[in-house]
ROVEXSE-90627 format. One line per 10 residues: number of its first residue (from 1); their letters; for each residue x, y, z of C-alpha. Coordinates in steps of 0.001 Angstrom, whole numbers, plus 524288, in hexadecimal, padded with zeros to 5 digits. Each point is the difference from the previous one (the first is absolute). Layout:
<atoms>
NUM = a = X/Y/Z  ...
</atoms>
This chain:
<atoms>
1 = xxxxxxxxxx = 53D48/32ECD/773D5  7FB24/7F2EC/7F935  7FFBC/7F4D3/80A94  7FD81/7F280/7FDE8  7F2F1/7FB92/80559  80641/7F786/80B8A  7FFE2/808F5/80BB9  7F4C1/7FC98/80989  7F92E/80CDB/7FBB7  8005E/80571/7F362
11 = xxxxxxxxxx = 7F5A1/807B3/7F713  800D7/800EC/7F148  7FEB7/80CA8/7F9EA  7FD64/80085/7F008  808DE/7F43C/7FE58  80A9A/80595/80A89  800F7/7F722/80C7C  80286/807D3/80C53  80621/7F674/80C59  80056/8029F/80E7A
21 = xxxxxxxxxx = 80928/7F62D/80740  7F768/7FED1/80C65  7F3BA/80785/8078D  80B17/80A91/805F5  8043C/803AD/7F06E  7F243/800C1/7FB65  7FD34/80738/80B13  80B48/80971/7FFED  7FF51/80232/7F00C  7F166/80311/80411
31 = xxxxxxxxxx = 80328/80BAF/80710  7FCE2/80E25/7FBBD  80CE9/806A8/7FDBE  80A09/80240/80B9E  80D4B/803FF/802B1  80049/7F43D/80B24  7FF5A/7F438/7F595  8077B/804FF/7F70F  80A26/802C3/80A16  7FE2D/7F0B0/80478
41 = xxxxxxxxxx = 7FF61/7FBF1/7F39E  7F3A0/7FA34/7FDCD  7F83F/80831/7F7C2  7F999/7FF95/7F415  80B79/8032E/7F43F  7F368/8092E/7F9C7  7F213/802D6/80102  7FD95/7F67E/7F536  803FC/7F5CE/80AC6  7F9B6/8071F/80B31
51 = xxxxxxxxxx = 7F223/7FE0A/7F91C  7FFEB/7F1ED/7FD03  805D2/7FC73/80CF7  7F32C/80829/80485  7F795/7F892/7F6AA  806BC/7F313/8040D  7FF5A/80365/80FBF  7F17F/80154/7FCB8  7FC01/7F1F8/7FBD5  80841/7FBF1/80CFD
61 = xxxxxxxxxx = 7F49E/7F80E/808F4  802C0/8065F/80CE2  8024A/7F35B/80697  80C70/7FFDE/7F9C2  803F3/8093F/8094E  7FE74/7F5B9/80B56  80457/7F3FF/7F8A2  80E06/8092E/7FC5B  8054B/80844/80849  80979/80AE3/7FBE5
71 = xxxxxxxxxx = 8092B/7FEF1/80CD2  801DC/7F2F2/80331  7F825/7F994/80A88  80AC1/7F856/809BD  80970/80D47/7FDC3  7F688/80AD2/804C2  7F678/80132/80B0A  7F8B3/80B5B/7F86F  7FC09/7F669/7F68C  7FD8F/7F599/809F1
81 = xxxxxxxxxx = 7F71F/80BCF/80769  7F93D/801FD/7F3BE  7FCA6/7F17E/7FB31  7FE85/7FA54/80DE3  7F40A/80994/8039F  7FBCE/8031A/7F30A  7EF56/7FDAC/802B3  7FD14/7F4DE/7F51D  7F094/8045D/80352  801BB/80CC8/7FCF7
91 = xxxxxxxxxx = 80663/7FC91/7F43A  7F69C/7F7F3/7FADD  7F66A/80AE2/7F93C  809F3/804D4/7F822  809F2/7F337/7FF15  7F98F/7FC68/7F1F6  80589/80DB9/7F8F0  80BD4/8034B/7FADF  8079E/80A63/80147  7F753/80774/7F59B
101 = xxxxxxxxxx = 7F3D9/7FBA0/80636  803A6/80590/80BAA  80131/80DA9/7FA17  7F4DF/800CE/7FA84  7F8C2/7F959/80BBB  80540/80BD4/808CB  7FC17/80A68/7F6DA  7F212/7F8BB/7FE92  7F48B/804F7/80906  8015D/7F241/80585
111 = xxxxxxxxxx = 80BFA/8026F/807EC  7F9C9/80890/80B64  8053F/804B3/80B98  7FB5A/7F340/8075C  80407/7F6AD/7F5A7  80ED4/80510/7FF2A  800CB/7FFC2/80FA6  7F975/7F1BC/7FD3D  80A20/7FB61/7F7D1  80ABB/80A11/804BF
121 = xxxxxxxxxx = 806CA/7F2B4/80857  7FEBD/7F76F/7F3D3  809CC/80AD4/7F948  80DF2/7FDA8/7FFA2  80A33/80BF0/7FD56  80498/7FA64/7F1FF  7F1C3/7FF48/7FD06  7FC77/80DAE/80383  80CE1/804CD/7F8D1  7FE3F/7F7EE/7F3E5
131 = xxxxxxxxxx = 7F19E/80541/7FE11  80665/80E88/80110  809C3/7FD9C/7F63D  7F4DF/7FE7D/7F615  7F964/80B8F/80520  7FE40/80D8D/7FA8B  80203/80BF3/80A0C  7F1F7/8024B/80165  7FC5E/7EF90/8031D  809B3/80237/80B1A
141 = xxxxxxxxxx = 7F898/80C25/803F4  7F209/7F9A3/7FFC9  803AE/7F354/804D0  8074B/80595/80CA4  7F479/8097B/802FA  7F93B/7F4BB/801F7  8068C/7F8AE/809B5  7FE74/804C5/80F4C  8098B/8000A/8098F  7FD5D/803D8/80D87
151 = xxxxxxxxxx = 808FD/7FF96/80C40  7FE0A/80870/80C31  80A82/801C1/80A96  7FBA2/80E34/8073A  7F6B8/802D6/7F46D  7FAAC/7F8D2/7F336  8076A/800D8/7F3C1  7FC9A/7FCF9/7F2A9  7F105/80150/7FFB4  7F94A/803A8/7F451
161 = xxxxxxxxxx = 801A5/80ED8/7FCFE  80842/80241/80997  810A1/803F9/7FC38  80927/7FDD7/80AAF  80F07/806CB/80229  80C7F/7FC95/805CA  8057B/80C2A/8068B  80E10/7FEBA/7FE42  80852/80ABF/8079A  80C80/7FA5F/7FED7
171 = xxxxxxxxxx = 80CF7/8093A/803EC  80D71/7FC59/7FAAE  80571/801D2/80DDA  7F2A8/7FA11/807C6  7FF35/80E43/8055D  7F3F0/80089/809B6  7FB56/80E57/7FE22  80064/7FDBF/7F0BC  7F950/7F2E0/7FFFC  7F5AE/80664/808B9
181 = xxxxxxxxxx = 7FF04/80A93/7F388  7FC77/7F6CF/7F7A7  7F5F4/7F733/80631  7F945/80DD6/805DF  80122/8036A/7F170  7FAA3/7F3E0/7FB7B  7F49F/7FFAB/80A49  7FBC8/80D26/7FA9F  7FF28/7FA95/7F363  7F7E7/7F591/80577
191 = xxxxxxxxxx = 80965/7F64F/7FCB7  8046C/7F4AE/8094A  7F416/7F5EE/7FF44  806B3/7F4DA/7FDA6  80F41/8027E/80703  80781/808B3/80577  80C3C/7FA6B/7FBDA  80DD2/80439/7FEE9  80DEA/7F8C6/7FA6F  809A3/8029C/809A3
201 = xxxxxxxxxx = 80B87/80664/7FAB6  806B3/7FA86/80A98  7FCBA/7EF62/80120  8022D/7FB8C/80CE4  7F6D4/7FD18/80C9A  80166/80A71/80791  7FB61/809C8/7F63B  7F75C/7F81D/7FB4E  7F9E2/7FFB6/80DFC  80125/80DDA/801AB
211 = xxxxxxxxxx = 7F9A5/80229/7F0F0  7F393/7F743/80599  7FE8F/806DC/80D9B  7FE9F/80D23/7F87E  7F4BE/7FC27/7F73E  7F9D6/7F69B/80B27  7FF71/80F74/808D1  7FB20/806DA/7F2D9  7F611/7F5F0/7FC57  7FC91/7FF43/80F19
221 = xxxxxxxxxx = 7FE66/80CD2/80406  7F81E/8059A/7F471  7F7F2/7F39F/80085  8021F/7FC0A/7F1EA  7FA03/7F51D/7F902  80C70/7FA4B/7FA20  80A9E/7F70D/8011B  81033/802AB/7FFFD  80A21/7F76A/7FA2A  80F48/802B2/7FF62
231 = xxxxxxxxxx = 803EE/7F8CE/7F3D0  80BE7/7F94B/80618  8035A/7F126/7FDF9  7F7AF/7F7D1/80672  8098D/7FB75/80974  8012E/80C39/8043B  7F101/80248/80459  800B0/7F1DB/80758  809F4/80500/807C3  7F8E0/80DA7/801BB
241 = xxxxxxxxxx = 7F4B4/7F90A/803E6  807B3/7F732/80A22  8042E/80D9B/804FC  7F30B/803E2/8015D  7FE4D/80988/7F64A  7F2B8/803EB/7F9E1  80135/7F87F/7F3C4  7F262/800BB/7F713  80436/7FADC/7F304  80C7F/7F6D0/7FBDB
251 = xxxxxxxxxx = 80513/8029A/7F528  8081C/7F88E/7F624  80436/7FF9A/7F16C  7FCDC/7F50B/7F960  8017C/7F7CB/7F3E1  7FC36/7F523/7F753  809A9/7F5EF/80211  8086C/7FA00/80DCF  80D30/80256/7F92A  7FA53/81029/7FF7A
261 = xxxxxxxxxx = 7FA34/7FFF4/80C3C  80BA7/7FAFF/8068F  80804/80AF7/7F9FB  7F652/806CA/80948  80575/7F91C/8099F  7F169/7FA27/801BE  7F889/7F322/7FF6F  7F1B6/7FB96/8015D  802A6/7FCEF/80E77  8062A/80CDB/8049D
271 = xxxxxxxxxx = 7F370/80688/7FA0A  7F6DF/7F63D/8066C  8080D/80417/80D0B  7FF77/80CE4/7FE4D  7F021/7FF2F/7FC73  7FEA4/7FA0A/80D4F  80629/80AD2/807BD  7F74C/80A3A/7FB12  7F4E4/7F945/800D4  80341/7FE08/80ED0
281 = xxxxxxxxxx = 8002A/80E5C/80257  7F16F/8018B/7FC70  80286/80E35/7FB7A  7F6A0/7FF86/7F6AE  7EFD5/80579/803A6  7F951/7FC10/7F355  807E6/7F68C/7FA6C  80D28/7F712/80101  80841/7FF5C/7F2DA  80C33/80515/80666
291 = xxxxxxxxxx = 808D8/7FD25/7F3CC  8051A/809FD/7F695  80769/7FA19/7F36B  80718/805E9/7F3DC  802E7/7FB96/7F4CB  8062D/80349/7F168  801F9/7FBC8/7F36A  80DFE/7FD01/7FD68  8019F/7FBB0/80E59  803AE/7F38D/7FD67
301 = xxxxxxxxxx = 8081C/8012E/7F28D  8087E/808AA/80912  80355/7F65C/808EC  800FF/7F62F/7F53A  7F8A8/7F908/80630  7F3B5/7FEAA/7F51C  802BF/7F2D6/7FAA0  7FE99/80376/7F219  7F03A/805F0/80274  7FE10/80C5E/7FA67
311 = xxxxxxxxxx = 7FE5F/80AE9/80B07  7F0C7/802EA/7FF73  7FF4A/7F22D/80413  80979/7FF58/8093F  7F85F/80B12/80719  7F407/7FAFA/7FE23  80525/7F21B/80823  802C2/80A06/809D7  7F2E2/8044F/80512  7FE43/7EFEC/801F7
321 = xxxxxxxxxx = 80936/803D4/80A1F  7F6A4/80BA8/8044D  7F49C/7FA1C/7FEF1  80516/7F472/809B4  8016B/80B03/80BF3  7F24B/807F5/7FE47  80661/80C2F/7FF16  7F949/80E32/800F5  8080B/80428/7F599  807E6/7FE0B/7F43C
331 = xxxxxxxxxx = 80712/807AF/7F4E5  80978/7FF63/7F461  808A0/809CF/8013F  7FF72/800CA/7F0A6  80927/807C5/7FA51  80996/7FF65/80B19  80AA7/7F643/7FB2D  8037F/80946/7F5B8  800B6/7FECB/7F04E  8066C/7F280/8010E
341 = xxxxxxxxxx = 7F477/7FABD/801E5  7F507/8075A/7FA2E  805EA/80A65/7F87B  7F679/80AE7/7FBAD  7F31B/80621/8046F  7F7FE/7F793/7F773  80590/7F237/805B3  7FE56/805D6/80F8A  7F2E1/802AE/7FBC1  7FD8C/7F28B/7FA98
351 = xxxxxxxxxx = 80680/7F982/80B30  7F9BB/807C0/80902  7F179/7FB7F/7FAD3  804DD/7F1CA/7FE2E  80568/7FFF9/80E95  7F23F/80503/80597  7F71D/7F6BB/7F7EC  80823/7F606/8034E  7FD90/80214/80CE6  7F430/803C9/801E5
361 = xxxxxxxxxx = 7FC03/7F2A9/7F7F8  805FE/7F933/8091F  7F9BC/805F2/80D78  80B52/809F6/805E8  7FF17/80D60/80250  80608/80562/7F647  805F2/80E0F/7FF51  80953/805DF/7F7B6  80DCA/807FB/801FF  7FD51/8085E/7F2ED
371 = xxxxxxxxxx = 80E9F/8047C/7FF4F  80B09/80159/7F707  80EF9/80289/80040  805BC/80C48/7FCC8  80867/7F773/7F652  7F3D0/7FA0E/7F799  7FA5B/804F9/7F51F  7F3C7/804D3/80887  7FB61/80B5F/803C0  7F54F/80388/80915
381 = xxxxxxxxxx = 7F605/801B1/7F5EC  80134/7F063/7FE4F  7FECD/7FF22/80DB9  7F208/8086C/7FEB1  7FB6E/7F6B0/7F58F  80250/7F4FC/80863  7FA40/804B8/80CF9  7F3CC/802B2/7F86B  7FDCD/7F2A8/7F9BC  80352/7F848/80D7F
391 = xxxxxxxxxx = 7F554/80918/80554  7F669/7FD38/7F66C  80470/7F14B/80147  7FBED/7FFD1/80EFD  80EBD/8007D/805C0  7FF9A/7FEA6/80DED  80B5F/80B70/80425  809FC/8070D/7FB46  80AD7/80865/80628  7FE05/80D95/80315
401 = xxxxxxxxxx = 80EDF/8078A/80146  80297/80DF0/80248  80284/80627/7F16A  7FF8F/7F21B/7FA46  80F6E/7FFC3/802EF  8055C/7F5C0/80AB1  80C18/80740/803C3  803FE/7F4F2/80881  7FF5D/7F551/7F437  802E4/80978/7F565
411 = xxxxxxxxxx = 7F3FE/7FC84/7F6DD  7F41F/8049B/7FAD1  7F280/7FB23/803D8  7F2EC/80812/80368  7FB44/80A66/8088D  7F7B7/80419/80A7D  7F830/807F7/7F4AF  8003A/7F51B/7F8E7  7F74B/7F6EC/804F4  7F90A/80DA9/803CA
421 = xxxxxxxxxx = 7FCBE/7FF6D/7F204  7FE00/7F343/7FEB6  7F4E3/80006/809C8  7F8CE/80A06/7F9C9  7FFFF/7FDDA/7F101  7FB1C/7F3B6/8039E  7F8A1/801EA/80CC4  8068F/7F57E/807B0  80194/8014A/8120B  80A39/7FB8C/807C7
431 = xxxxxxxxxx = 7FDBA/7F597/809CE  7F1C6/8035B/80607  80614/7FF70/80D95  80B5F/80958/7FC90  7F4D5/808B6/7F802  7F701/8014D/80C1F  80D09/80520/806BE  80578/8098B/7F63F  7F139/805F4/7FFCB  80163/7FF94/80F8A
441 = xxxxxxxxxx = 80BCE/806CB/7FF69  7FA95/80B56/7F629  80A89/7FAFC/7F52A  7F64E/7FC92/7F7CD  7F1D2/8069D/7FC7C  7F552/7F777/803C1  7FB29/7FEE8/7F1C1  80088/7F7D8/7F31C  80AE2/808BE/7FA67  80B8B/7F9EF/806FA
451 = xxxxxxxxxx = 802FF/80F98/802ED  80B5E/8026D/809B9  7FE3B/80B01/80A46  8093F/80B78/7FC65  80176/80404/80DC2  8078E/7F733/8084A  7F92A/7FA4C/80990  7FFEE/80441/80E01  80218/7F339/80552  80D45/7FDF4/7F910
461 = xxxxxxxxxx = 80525/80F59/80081  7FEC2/7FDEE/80F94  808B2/7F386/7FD5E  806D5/805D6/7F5A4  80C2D/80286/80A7B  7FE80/7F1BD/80729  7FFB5/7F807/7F244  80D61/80741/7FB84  8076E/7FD7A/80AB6  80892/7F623/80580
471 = x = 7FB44/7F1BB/7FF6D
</atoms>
């Protein structure tokens, strides 16, 4: 479509003029194909568009991005939180490139490990997600590997060669003796490094409570090197925590914008609060990020609550919001929103290597929910592809699920075996701590193979009877 050369950005193509209204359509027409923009409205009409929006987003200076913001300033505090501590010093190495510039910088041998945790402060979200719209798969891969992220709570995630899991033995009626299954299943499949941590089927306090004083007695009594989180609003774990209740990690779901996050029923100050309780507990022995956070593309479109910005963006203003709170951990539950938003196993997997370079680049802990509905045109061989390339890009977790089926929130994501398999094709550890203990235990060989031991050992079968029974 032939537009007159009057919009504030525009590009001219062999005598065609292509115009972008503002810095939200440039960046939206930008974006790699996806269900989400089209569904908002905002895409590019046709590939022809897509490219010289990507050709125009590159000659962008990235100070733009300060001097324009996409959400406006006096209507959102997640802009306000990202321009009021945005680190002008840390900027300053990179505030003379563009958009382009800044590719190629991070794919240069110039952009170290030190220098991106250097500048990593100077780095606003619709920076980081307008450099990945101009990014092939494989600059996300490089670029992410690396950036290094490293939190500890009850052990140290997200060191170099090292692949950490969520165990996730959730029960679609919170049944004790089958929750215990899963996490003794898990455990065996040395899986568990980075959370125990389970979605009630049932939301309220008091199972919540009851949830937490389970995993505090497992985690106790065999002495493990880990940390449990029930993954219940966050209003829920202050008052579990007022109750006394052994509360490691709080978590939340978060998003890019206040209008989304308040369909969380959330704000900036009710995470700050929150923050401040767990760190009170001191539960923690080698570390105090006590924060868990989720997050997913589409999150905000669904709530309409995204202000015309195109989803990647929208979720990449949202680890602003993590990166505020320190937290241990945080994922994007990718694929989880369903087809609406990314619709096929070739936009999860591009959404799911956009969502961890983005936030790796900008300093969180980022993890990934590899997962798809039974409704989108996925399958679990997509799901394969994608755990592999976060691997190889240095992702922090992922989620480890009996069978790679969550028969409490009916979707697909991966299993116990693997991350087993991730771990060995590319010789990555869990958490050292939680390593030293699963060789303790005689789960796992003391040797460079990552080999489980076939017999169970004697420790658990003694314990076998305690685990399984009543919380």
């Amino acid at each position: 479509m032939t537009q007159k050369a009057t919009y504030p950005f525009s590009h001219t193509v062999g005598g065609r003029t292509f115009g972008f209204q503002h810095l939200a359509d440039l960046m939206a027409k930008a974006t790699p194909a996806r269900s989400g923009d089209r569904l908002a409205g905002i895409a590019a009409e046709n590939a022809e568009e897509r490219v010289v929006a990507q050709m125009t987003l590159a000659d962008i200076p990235l100070k733009t991005f300060l001097q324009q913001p996409l959400v406006p300033y006096e209507n959102d505090e997640v802009t306000r939180l990202i321009l009021d501590e945005h680190d002008a010093g840390a900027f300053a190495p990179i505030s003379h490139l563009t958009v382009g510039d800044f590719r190629n910088w991070l794919l240069s041998d110039l952009a170290t490990t030190e220098t991106l945790q250097q500048v990593q402060k100077g780095i606003t979200p619709e920076m980081a997600a307008a450099v990945s719209k101009i990014m092939r798969n494989q600059d996300l891969i490089l670029a992410a590997k690396k950036c290094r992220v490293t939190t500890a709570f009850r052990n140290t995630i997200g060191l170099p060669g090292h692949l950490s899991t969520r165990l996730q033995p959730n029960h679609p009626t919170d049944d004790a003796t089958g929750i215990a299954a899963s996490i003794l299943d898990g455990l065996m499949y040395a899986n568990g490094d980075a959370v125990i941590g389970i979605n009630p089927a049932t939301d309220n306090v008091a199972q919540v409570c009851r949830l937490l004083n389970m995993v505090a007695d497992v985690i106790s009594h065999y002495e493990i090197p880990t940390q449990s989180c029930v993954l219940t609003h966050v209003t829920n774990t202050l008052e579990a925590i007022n109750q006394g209740t052994p509360v490691d990690l709080v978590f939340q779901s978060i998003a890019g914008t206040q209008a989304a996050n308040a369909s969380f029923g959330i704000d900036l100050a009710l995470l700050a609060e929150a923050q401040s309780a767990a760190l009170s507990l001191k539960r923690g022995t080698v570390g105090n990020n006590v924060m868990y956070f989720e997050t997913g593309q589409g999150s905000a479109l669904s709530a309409n609550a995204h202000h015309g910005v195109d989803q990647q963006t929208c979720e990449a203003r949202a680890y602003a919001v993590a990166r505020k709170f320190s937290p241990l951990l945080v994922n994007t539950v990718v694929g989880f929103i369903g087809p609406e938003y990314l619709f096929n196993g070739k936009e999860i997997i591009r959404a799911g290597l956009e969502d961890h370079f983005c936030g790796k680049l900008l300093g969180i802990p980022m993890g990934c929910d590899v997962c798809y509905t039974n409704h989108a045109d996925a399958d679990q061989n997509d799901m394969d592809n994608l755990l592999t390339l976060l691997c190889v890009a240095g992702c922090t977790f992922v989620m480890g699920i009996p069978g790679s089926d969550d028969i409490m929130l009916n979707y697909q994501t991966t299993s116990f075996h693997d991350a087993l398999y991730a771990r060995r094709v590319l010789g990555l550890k869990p958490a050292p701590e939680f390593d030293a203990w699963l060789k303790r235990m005689d789960i796992l060989r003391d040797n460079d193979q990552f080999q489980l031991n076939h017999e169970m050992s004697p420790r658990f079968r003694d314990s076998l009877k305690r685990l399984m029974g009543p919380a």
